[in-house]
Each structure stands twice: as C-alpha cells, then as structure tokens.
C-alpha positions as CSV (number, residue, x, y, z in Angstrom):
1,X,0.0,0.0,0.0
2,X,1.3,3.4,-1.1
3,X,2.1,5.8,1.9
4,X,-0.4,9.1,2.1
5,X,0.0,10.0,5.2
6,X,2.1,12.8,7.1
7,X,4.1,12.8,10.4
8,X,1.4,15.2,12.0
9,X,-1.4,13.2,10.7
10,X,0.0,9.9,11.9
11,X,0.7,11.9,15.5
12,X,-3.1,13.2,16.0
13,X,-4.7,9.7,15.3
14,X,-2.5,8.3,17.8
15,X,-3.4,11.5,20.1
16,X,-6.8,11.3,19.3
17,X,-6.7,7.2,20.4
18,X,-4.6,7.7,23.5
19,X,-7.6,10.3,24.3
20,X,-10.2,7.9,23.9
21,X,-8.5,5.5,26.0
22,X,-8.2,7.6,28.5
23,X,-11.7,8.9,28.8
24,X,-12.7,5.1,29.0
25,X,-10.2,3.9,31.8
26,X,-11.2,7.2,33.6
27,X,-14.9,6.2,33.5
28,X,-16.1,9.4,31.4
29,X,-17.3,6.8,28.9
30,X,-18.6,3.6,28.8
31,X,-21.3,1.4,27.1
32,X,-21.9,1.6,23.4
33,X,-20.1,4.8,23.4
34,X,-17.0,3.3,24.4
35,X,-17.1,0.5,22.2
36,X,-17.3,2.6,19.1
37,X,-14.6,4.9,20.3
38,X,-12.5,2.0,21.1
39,X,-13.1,0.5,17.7
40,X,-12.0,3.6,15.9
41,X,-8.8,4.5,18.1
42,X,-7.6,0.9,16.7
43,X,-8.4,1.9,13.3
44,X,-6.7,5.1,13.7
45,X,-3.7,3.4,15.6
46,X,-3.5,0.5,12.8
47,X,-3.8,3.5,9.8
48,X,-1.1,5.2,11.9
49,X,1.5,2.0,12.1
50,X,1.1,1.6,8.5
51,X,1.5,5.1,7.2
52,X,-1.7,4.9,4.9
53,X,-5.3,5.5,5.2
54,X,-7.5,2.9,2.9
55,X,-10.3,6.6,3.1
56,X,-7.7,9.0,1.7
57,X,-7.2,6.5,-1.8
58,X,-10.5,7.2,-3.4
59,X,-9.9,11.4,-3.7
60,X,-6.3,10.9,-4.1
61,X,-5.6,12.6,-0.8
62,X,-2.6,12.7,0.7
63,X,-1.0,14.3,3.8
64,X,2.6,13.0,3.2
65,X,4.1,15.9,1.2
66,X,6.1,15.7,-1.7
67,X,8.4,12.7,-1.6
C-alpha cells in the first residue's frame, strides 16, 4: 500500500486514540459509546503504524508531502 500519510497526521490519530482510551479507563465513557470509540482508536492506531489510510485513496488525498 502506497504511503499518504504525514508525520502530523500519523501523530493526531494516535493522540486522538490515546484520548479515547483515557476517557474510557477514567470512567467518562462507557457502554456503546465506548465500544465505538474504542473501535476507531484501533483503526486510527493500525492506519497510523502503516502510514496509509485505505479513506484517503478514493480522492487521491494525501497528507505526506512531496516525496
């Protein structure tokens, strides 16, 4: 899979996951809530690890910068 996204796009999914995580371990969230949010914090960590996002392929987007 080709690459699309940047280092500060790769940082704020992880951020945004971390922040998720959080809010659940805390007890903010929980039920239904928390399972969806924990669902896409793994996307977003798993999109993050591999440097592309399967979403950004159909409009040619790319946060990555010229390479």
């Amino acid at each position: 899979m080709k690459k699309n996204m940047g280092t500060i796009d790769r940082t704020l999914r992880v951020l945004l996951a971390v922040a998720a995580g959080v809010l659940w371990y805390t007890g903010v969230i929980s039920g239904t809530v928390a399972i969806v949010l924990g669902v896409i914090s793994v996307i977003l960590i798993a999109t993050s690890l591999v440097g592309s996002c399967p979403l950004y392929l159909p409009f040619g987007l790319s946060t990555r910068g010229k390479q």
